[in-house]
N, C-alpha and C positions, 0 to 999 in steps of 0.2 A: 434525490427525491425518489420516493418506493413508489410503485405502480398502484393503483386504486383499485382496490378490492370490489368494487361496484357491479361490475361486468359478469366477474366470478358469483356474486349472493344471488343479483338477478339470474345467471344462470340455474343454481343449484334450485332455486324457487319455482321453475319451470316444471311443468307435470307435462309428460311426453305420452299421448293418447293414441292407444291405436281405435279405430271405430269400425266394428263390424255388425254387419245389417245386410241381409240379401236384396234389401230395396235400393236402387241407387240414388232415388229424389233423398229419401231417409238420411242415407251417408252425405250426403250434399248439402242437406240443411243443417246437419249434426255438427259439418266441418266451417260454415259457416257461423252457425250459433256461436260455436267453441273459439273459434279466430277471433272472434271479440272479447277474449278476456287475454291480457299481456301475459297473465301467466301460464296460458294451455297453448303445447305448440303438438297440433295432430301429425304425428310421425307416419301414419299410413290409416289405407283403409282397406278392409275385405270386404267378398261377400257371401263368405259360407265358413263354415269352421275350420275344414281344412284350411281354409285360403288362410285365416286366424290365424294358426298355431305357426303358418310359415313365415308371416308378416312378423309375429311375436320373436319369431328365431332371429331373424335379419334385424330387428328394431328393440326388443328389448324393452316395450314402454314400461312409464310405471303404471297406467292404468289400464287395460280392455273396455271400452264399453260394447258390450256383446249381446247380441237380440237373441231371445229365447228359438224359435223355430225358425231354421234356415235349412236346403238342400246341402247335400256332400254330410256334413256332418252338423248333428244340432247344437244351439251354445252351450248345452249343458255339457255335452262330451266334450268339446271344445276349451270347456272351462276348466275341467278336470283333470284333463293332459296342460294346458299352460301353467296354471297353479301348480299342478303334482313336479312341475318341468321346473316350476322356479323362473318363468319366461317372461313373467310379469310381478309387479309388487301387489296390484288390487285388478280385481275383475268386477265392474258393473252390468249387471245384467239390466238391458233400457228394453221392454218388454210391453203389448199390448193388453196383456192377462195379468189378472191381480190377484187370483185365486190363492188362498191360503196356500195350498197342496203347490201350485206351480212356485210360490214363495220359500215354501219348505226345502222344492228338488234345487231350486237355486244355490240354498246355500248351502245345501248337504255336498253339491258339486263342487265348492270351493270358493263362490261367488262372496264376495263384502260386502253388497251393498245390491237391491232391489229397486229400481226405478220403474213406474209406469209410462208407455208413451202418453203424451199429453200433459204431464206432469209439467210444472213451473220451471224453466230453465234456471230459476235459482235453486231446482230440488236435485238436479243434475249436475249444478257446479258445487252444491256441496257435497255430494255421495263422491263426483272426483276428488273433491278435496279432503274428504274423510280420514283422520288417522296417517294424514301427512306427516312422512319422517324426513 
């Protein structure tokens, strides 16, 4: 009898999220949110971009959700060294500001996908789940 591929599909279905947000209640409610769907497993959290791009090196996820304006370094720069690095597959920016121009620098930085805070945690599980390979 051959072993059951099961284990293996559910894995490879798995979206490995890092969540970065300089707010800690933010990261907390983000990791809780997310914990609730079988297929997101939050591999770390930051809370500034440098902390990002270190957590990205050691974990590797296939998503960043990245907040626009943090100390040490902002998500943009943040976004633009992990994308340019190859350190992640997609970068969500989860954002308070919805300003065309702030939407434009996102994805000129490298960002996939634009979320507003407040938005419907169904608009967040599909921007991770966007363009899944």
């Amino acid at each position: 009898m051959q072993p059951s591929n099961t284990t293996s599909q559910s894995e490879q279905s798995t979206v490995r999220v890092l969540i970065v947000d300089d707010m800690p209640q933010v990261r907390e409610d983000l990791r809780i949110l997310l914990q609730l769907s079988n297929e997101i497993e939050v591999v770390g959290e930051a809370g500034d971009g440098l902390e990002a791009i270190q957590q990205a090196e050691l974990y590797h996820p296939d998503v960043v959700i990245m907040d626009l304006e943090m100390p040490v370094l902002d998500g943009l720069q943040a976004t633009e060294q992990i994308k340019g690095r190859l350190l992640a597959r997609r970068v969500v920016i989860l954002s308070v500001h919805s300003e065309n121009d702030d939407i434009e620098r996102a994805m000129r930085s490298g960002a996939d996908a634009f979320v507003q805070k407040g938005s419907s945690y169904l608009a967040l599980i599909d921007a991770i789940h966007a363009n899944k390979s």
